[in-house]
gemmi code that builds the backbone of each chain (N, CA, C; Angstrom):
import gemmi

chains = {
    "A": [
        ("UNK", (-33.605, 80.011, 91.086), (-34.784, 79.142, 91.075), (-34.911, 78.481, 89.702)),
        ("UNK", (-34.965, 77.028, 89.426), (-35.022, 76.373, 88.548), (-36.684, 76.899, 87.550)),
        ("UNK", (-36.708, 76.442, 86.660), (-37.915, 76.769, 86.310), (-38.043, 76.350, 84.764)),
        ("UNK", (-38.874, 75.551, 84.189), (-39.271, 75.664, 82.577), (-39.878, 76.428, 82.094)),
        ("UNK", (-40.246, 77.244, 81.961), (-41.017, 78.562, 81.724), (-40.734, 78.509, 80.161)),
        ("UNK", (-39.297, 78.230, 79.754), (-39.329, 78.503, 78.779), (-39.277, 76.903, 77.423)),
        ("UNK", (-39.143, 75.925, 78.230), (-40.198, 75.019, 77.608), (-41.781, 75.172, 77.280)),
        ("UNK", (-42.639, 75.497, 78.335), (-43.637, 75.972, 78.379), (-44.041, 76.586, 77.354)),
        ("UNK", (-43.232, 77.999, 77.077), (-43.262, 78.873, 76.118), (-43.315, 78.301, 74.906)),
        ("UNK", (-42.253, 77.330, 74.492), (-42.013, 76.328, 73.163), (-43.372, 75.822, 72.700)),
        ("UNK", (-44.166, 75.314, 73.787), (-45.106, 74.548, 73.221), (-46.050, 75.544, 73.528)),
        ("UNK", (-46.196, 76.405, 73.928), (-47.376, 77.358, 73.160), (-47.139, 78.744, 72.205)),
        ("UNK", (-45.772, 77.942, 71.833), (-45.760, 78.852, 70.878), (-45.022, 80.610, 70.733)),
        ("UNK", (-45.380, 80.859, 72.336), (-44.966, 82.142, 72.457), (-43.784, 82.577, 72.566)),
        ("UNK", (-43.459, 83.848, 72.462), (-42.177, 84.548, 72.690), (-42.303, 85.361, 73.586)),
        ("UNK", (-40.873, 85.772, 74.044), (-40.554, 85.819, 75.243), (-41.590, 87.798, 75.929)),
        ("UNK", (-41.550, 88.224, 74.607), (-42.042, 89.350, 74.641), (-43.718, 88.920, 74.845)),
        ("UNK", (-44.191, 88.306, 74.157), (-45.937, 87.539, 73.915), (-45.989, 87.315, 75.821)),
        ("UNK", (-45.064, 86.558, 76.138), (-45.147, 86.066, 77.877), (-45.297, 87.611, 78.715)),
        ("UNK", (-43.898, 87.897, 78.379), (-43.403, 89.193, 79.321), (-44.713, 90.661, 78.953)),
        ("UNK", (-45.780, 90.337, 78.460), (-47.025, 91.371, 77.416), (-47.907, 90.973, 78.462)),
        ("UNK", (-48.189, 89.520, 78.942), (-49.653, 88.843, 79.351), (-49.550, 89.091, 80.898)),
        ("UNK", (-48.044, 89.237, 81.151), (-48.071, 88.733, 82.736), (-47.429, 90.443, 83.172)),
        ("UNK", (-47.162, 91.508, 82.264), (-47.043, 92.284, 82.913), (-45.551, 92.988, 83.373)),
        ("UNK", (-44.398, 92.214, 82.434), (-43.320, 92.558, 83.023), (-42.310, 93.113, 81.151)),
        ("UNK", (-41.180, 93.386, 81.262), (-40.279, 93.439, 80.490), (-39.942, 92.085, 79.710)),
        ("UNK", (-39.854, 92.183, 78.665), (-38.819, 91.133, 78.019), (-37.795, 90.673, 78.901)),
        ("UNK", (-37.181, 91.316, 78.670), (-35.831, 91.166, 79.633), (-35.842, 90.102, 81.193)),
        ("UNK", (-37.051, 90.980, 81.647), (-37.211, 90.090, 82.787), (-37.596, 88.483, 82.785)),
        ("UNK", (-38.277, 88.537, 81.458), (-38.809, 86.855, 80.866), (-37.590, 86.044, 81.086)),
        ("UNK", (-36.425, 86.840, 80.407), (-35.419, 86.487, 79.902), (-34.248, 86.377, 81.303)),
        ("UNK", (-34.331, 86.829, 82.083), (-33.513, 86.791, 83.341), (-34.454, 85.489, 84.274)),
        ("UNK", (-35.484, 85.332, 84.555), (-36.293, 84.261, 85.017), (-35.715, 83.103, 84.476)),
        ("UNK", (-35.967, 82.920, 82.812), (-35.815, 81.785, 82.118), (-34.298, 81.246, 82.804)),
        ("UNK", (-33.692, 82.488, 82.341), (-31.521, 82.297, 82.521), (-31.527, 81.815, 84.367)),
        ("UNK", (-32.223, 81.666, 85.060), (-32.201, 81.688, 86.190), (-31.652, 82.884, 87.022)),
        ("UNK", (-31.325, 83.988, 86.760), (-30.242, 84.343, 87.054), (-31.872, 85.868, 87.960)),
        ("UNK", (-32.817, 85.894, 87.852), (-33.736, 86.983, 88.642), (-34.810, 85.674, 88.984)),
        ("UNK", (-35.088, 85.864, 90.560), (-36.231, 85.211, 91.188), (-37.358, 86.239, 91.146)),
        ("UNK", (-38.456, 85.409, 90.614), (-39.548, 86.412, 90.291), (-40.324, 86.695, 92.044)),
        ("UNK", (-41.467, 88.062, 91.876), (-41.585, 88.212, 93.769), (-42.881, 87.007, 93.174)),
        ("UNK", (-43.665, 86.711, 94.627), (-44.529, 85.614, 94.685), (-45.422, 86.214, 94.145)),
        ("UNK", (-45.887, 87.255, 93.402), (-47.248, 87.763, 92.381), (-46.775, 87.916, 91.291)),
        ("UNK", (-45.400, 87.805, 90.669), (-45.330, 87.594, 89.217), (-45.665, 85.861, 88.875)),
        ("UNK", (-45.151, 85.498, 90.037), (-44.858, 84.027, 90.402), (-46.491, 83.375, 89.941)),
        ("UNK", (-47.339, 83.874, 90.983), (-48.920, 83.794, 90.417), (-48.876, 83.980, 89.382)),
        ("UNK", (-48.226, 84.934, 88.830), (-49.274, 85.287, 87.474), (-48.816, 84.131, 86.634)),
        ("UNK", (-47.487, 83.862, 85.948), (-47.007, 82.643, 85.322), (-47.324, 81.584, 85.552)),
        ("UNK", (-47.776, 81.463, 86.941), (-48.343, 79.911, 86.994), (-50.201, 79.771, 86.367)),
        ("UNK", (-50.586, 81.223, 86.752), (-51.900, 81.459, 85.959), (-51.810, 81.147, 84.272)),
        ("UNK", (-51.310, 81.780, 84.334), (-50.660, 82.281, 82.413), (-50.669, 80.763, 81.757)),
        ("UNK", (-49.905, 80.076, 82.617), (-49.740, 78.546, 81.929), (-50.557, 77.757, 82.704)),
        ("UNK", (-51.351, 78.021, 83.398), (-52.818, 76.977, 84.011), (-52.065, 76.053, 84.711)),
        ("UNK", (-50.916, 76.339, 85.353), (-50.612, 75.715, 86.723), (-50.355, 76.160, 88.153)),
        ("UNK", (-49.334, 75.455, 88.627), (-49.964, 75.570, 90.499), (-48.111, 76.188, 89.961)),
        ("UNK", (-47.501, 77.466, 91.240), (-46.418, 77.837, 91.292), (-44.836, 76.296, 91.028)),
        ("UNK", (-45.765, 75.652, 92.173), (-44.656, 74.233, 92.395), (-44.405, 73.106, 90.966)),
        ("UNK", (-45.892, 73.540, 90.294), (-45.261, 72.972, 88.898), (-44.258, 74.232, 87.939)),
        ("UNK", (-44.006, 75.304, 88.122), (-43.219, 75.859, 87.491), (-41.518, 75.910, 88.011)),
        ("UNK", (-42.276, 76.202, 88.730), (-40.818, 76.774, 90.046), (-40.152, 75.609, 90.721)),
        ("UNK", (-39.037, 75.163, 91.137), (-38.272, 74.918, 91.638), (-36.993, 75.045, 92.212)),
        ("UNK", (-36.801, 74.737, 93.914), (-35.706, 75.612, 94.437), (-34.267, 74.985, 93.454)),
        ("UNK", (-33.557, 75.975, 93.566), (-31.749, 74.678, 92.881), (-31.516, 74.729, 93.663)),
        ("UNK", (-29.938, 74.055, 93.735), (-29.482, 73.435, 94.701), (-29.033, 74.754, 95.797)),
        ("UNK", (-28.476, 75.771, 95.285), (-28.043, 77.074, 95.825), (-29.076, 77.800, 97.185)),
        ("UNK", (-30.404, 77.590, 96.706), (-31.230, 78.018, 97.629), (-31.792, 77.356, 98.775)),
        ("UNK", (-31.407, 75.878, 99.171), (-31.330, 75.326, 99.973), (-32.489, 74.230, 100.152)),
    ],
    "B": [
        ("UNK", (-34.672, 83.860, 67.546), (-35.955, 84.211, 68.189), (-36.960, 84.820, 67.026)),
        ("UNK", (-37.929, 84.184, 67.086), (-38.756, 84.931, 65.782), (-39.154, 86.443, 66.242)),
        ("UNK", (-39.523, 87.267, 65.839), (-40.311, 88.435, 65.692), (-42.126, 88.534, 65.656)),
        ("UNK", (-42.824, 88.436, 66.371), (-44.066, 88.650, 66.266), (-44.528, 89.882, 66.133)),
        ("UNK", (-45.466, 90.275, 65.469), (-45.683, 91.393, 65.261), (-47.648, 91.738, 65.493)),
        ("UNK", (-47.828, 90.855, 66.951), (-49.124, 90.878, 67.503), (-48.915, 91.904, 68.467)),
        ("UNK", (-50.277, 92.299, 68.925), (-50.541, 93.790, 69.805), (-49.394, 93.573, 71.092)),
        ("UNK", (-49.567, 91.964, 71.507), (-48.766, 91.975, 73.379), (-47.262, 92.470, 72.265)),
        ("UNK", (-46.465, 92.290, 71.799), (-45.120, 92.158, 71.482), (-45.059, 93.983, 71.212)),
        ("UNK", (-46.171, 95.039, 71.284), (-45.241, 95.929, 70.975), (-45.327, 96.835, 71.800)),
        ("UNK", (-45.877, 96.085, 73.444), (-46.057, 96.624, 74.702), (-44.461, 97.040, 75.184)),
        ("UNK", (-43.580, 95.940, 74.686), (-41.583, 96.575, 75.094), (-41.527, 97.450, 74.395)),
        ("UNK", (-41.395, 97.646, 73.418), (-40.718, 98.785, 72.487), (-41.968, 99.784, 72.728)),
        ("UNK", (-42.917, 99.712, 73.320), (-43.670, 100.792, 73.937), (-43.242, 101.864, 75.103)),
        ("UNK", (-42.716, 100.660, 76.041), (-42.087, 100.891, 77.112), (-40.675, 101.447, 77.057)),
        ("UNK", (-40.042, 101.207, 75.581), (-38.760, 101.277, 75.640), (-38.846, 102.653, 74.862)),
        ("UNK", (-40.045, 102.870, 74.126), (-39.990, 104.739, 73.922), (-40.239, 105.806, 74.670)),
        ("UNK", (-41.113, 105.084, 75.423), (-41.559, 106.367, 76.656), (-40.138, 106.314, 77.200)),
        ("UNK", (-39.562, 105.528, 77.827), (-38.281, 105.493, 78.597), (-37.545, 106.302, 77.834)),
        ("UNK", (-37.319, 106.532, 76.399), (-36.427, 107.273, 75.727), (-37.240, 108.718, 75.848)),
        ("UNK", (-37.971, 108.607, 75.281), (-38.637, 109.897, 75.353), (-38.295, 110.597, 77.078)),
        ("UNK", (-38.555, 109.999, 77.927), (-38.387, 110.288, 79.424), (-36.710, 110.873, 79.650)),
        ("UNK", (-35.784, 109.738, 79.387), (-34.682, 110.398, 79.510), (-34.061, 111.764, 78.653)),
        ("UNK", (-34.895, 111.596, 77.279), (-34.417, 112.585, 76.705), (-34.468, 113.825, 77.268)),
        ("UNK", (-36.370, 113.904, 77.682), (-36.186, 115.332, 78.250), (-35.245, 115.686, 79.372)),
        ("UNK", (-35.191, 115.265, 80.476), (-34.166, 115.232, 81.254), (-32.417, 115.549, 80.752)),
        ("UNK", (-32.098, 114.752, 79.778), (-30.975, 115.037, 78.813), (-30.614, 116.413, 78.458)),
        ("UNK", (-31.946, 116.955, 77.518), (-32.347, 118.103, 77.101), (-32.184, 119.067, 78.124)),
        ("UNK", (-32.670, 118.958, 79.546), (-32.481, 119.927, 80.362), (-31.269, 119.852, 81.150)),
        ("UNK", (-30.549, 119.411, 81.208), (-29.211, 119.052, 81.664), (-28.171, 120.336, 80.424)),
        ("UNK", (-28.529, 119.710, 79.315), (-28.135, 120.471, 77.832), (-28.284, 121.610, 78.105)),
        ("UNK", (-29.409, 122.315, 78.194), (-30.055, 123.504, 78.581), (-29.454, 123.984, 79.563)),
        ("UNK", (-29.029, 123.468, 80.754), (-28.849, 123.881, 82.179), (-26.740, 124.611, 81.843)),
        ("UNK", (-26.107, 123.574, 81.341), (-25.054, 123.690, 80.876), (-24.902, 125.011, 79.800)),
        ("UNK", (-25.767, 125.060, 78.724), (-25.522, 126.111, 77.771), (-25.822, 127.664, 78.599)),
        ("UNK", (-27.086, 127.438, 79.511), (-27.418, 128.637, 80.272), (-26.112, 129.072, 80.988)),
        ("UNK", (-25.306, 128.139, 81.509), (-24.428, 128.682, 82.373), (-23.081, 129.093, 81.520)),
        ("UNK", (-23.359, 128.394, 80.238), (-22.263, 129.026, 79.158), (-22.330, 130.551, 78.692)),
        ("UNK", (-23.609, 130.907, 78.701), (-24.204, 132.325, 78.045), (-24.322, 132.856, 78.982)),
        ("UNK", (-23.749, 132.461, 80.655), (-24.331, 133.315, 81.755), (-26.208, 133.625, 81.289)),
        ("UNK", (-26.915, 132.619, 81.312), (-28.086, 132.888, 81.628), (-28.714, 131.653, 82.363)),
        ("UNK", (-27.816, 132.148, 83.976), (-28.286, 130.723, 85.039), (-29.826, 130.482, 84.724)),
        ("UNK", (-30.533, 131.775, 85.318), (-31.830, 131.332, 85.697), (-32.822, 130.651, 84.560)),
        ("UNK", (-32.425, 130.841, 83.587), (-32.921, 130.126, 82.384), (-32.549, 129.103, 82.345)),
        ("UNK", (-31.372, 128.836, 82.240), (-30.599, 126.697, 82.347), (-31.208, 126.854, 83.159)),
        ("UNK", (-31.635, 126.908, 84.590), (-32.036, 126.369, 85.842), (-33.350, 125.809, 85.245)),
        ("UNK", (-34.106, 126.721, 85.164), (-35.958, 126.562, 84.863), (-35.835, 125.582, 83.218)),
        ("UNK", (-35.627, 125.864, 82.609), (-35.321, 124.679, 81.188), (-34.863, 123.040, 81.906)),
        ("UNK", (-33.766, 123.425, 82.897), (-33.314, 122.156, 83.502), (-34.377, 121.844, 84.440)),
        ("UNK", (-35.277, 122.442, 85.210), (-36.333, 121.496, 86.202), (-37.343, 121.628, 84.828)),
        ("UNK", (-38.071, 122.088, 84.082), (-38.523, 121.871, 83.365), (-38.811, 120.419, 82.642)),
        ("UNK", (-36.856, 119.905, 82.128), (-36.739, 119.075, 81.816), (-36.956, 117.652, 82.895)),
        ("UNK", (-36.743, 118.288, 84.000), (-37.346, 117.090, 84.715), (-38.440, 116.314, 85.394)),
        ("UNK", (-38.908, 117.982, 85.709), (-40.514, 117.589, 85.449), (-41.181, 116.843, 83.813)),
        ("UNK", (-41.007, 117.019, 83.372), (-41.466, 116.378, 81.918), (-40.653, 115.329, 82.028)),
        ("UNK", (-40.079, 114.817, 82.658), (-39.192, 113.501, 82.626), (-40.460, 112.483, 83.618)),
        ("UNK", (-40.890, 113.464, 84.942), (-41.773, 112.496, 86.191), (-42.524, 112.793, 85.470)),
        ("UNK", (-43.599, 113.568, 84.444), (-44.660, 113.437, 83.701), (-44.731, 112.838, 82.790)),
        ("UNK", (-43.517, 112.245, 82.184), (-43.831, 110.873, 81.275), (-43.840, 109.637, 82.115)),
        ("UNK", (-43.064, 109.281, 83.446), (-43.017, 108.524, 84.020), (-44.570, 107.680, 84.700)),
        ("UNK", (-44.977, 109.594, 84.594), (-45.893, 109.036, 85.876), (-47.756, 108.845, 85.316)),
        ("UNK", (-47.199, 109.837, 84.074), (-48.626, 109.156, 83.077), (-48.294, 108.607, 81.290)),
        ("UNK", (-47.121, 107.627, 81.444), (-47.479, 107.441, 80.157), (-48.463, 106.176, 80.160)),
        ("UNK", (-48.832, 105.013, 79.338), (-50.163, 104.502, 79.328), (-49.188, 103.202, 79.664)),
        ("UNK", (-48.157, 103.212, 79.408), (-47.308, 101.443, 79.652), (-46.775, 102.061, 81.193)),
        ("UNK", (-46.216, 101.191, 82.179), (-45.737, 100.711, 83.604), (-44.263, 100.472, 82.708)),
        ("UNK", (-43.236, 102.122, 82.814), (-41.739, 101.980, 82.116), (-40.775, 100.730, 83.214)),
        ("UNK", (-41.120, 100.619, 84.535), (-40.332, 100.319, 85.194), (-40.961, 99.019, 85.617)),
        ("UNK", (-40.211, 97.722, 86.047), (-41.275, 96.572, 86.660), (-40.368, 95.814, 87.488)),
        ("UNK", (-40.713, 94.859, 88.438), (-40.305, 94.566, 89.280), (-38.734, 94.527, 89.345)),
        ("UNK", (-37.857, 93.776, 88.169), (-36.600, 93.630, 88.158), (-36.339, 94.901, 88.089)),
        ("UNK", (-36.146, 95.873, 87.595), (-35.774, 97.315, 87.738), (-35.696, 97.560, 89.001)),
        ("UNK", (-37.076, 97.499, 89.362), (-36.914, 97.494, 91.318), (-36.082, 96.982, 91.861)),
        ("UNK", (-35.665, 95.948, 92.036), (-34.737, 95.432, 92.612), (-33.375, 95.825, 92.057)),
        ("UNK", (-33.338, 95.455, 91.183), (-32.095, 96.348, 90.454), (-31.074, 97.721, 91.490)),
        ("UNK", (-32.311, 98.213, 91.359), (-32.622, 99.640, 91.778), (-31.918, 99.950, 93.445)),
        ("UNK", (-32.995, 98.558, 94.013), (-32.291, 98.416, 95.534), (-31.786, 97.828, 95.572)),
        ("UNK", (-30.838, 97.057, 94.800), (-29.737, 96.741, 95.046), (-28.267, 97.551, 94.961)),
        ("UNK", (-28.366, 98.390, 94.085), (-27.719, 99.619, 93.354), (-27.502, 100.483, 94.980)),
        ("UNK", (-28.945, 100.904, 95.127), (-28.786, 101.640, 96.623), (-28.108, 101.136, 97.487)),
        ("UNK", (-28.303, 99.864, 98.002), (-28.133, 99.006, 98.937), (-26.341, 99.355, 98.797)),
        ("UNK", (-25.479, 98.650, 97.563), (-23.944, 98.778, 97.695), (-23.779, 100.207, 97.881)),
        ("UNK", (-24.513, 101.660, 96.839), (-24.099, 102.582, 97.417), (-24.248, 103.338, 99.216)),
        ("UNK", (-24.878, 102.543, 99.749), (-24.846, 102.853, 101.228), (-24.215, 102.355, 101.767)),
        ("UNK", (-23.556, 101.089, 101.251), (-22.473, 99.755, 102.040), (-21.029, 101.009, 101.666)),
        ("UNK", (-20.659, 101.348, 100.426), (-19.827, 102.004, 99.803), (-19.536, 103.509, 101.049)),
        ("UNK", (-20.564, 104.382, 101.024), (-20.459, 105.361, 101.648), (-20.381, 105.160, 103.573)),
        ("UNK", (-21.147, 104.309, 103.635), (-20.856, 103.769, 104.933), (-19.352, 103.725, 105.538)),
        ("UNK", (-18.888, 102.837, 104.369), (-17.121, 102.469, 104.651), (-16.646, 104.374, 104.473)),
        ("UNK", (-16.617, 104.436, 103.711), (-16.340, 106.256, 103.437), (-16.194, 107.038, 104.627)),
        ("UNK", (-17.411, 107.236, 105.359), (-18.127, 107.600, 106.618), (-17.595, 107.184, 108.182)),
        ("UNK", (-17.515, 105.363, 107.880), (-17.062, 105.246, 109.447), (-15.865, 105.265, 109.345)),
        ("UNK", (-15.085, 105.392, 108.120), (-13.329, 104.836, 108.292), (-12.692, 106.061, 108.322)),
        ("UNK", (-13.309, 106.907, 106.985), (-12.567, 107.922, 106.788), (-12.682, 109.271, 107.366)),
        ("UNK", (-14.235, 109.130, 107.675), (-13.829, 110.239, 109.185), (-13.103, 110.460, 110.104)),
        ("UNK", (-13.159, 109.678, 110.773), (-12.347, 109.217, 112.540), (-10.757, 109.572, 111.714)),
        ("UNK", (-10.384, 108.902, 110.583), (-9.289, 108.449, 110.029), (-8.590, 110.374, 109.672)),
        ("UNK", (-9.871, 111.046, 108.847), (-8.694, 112.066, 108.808), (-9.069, 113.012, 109.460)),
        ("UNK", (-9.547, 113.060, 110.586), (-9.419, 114.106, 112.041), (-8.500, 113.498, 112.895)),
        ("UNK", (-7.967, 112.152, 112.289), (-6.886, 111.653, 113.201), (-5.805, 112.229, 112.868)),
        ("UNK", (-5.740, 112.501, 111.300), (-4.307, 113.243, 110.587), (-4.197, 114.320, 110.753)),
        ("UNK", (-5.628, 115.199, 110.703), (-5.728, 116.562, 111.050), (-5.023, 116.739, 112.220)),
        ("UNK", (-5.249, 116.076, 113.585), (-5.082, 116.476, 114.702), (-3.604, 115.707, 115.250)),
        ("UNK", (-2.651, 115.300, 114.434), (-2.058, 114.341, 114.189), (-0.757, 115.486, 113.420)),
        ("UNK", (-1.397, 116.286, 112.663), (-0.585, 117.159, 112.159), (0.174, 117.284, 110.470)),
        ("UNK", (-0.807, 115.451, 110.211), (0.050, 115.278, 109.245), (-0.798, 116.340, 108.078)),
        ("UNK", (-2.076, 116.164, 107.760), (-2.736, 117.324, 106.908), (-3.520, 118.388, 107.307)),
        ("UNK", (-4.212, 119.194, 107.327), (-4.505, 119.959, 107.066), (-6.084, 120.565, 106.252)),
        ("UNK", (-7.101, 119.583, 107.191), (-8.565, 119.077, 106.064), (-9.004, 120.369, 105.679)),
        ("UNK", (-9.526, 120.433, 104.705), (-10.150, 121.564, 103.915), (-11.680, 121.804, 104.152)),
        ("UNK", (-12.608, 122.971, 104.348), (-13.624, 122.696, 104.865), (-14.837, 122.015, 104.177)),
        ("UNK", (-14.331, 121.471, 102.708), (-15.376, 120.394, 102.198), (-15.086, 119.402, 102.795)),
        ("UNK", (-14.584, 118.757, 103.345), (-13.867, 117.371, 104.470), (-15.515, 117.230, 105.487)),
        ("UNK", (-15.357, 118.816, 105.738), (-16.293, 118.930, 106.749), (-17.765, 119.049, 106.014)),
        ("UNK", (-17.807, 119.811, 104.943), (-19.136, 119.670, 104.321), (-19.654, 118.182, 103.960)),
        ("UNK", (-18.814, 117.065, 103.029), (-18.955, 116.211, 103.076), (-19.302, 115.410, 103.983)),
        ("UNK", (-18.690, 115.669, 105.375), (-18.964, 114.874, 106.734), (-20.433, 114.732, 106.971)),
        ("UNK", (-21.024, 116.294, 107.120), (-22.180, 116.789, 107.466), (-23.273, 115.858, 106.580)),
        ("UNK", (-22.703, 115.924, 105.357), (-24.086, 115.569, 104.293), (-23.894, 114.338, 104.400)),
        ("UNK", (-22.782, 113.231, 104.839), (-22.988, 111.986, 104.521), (-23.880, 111.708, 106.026)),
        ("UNK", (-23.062, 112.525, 107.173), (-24.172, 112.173, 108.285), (-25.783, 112.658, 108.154)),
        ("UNK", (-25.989, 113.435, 107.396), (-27.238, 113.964, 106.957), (-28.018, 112.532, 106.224)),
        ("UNK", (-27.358, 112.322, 105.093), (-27.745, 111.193, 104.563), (-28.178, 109.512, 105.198)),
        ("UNK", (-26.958, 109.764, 106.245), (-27.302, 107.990, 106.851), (-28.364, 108.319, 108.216)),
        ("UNK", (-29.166, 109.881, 108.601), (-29.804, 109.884, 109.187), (-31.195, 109.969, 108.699)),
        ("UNK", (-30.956, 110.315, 107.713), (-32.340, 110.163, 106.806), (-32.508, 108.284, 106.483)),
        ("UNK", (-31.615, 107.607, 106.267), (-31.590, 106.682, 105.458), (-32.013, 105.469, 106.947)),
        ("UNK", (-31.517, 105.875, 108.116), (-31.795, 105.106, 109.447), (-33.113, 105.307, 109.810)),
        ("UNK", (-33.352, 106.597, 109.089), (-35.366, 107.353, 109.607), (-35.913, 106.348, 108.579)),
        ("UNK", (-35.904, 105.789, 107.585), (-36.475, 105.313, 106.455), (-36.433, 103.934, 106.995)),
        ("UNK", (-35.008, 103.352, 107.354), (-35.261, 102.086, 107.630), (-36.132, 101.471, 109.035)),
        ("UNK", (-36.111, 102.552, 110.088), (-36.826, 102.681, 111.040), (-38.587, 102.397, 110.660)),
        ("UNK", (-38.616, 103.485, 109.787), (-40.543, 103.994, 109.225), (-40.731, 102.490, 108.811)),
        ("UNK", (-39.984, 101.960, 107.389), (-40.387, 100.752, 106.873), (-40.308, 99.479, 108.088)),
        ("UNK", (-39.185, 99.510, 108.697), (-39.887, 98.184, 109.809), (-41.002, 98.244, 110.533)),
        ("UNK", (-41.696, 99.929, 110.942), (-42.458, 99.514, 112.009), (-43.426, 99.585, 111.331)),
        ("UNK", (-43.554, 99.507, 109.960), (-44.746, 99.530, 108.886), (-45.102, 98.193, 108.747)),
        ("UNK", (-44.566, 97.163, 108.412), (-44.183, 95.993, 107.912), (-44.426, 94.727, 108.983)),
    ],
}
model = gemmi.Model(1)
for chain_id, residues in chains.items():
    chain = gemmi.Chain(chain_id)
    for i, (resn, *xyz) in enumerate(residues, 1):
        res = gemmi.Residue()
        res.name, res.seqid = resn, gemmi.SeqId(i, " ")
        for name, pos in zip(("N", "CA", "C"), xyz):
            atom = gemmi.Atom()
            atom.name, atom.element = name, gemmi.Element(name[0])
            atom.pos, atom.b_iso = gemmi.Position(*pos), 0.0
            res.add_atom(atom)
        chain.add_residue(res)
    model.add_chain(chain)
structure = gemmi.Structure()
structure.add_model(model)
structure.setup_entities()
């Protein structure tokens, strides 16, 4: 799943640990989201789109892989 | 990556001590369990070794950080998932396969052949009861 999350992050400043603190998960996992490489479930999904005061569809996007 | 050194940033390395702390004890009783059986004093490694693992689910299960989070989970079942694909193949091939040799003449199975049999069918009947419970839950 495509995603800027970590643009996002740039302009407020935070790190990946500051994100992965607010919303409840591992560093690591910030860091597997960002890399594309872990799809978050649809309530971490909430929470990041909370976290950054948007709607899921402004974060998230399918790639080409997921159809 | 900079380093922050605000309250959210030292929620990982929070998480990442209890987790140490957690495996250690477990470690420790493993240690324990091994030296007991070095000194011939089973029942002591035994109780030092559940010891150690209880104090392993009692850091798990009350330290003040959540050690494990969703990716772990999955992780986790995914890990399961190949080891049941893995033992599966084990199970349907290599059963049939060496009671065919047994009876075939070429070997001669030993009765862990058969213990193994038992526990893997033990296992994929527990594991069919589980997948059963969770669908009709769901």
């Amino acid at each position: 799943m495509r995603n800027d999350i970590s643009d996002r992050r740039a302009e407020t400043g935070e790190s990946q640990a500051d994100l992965a603190a607010a919303v409840g998960v591992t560093r690591q996992t910030i860091n597997a989201i960002e890399r594309e490489r872990y799809d978050p479930s649809l309530k971490l999904a909430f929470k990041l789109a909370d976290h950054f005061g948007c709607r899921i569809e402004d974060l998230f996007e399918p790639a080409d892989e997921d159809g | 990556m900079s380093e922050h050194t605000t309250s959210a940033t030292t929620r990982p390395s929070t998480r990442k001590r209890y987790k140490r702390v957690a495996y250690a004890l477990l470690g420790a009783g493993i240690l324990a369990l091994w030296i007991g059986i070095a000194l011939d004093r089973f029942v002591l490694g035994v109780a030092l070794y559940w010891a150690g693992g209880i104090g392993m689910g009692l850091v798990q299960r009350f330290s003040p950080v959540e050690l494990y989070d969703e990716r772990d989970t999955t992780i986790e079942r995914k890990a399961s998932q190949n080891t049941v694909n893995v033992f599966a193949y084990v199970f349907i091939l290599g059963t049939p396969g060496g009671l065919a040799l047994e009876e075939s003449g070429v070997v001669t199975l030993p009765g862990e052949f058969y213990g193994a049999t038992w526990t893997l069918f033990a296992v994929f009947v527990v594991f069919g009861a589980s997948v059963l419970y969770h669908k009709y839950r769901s």
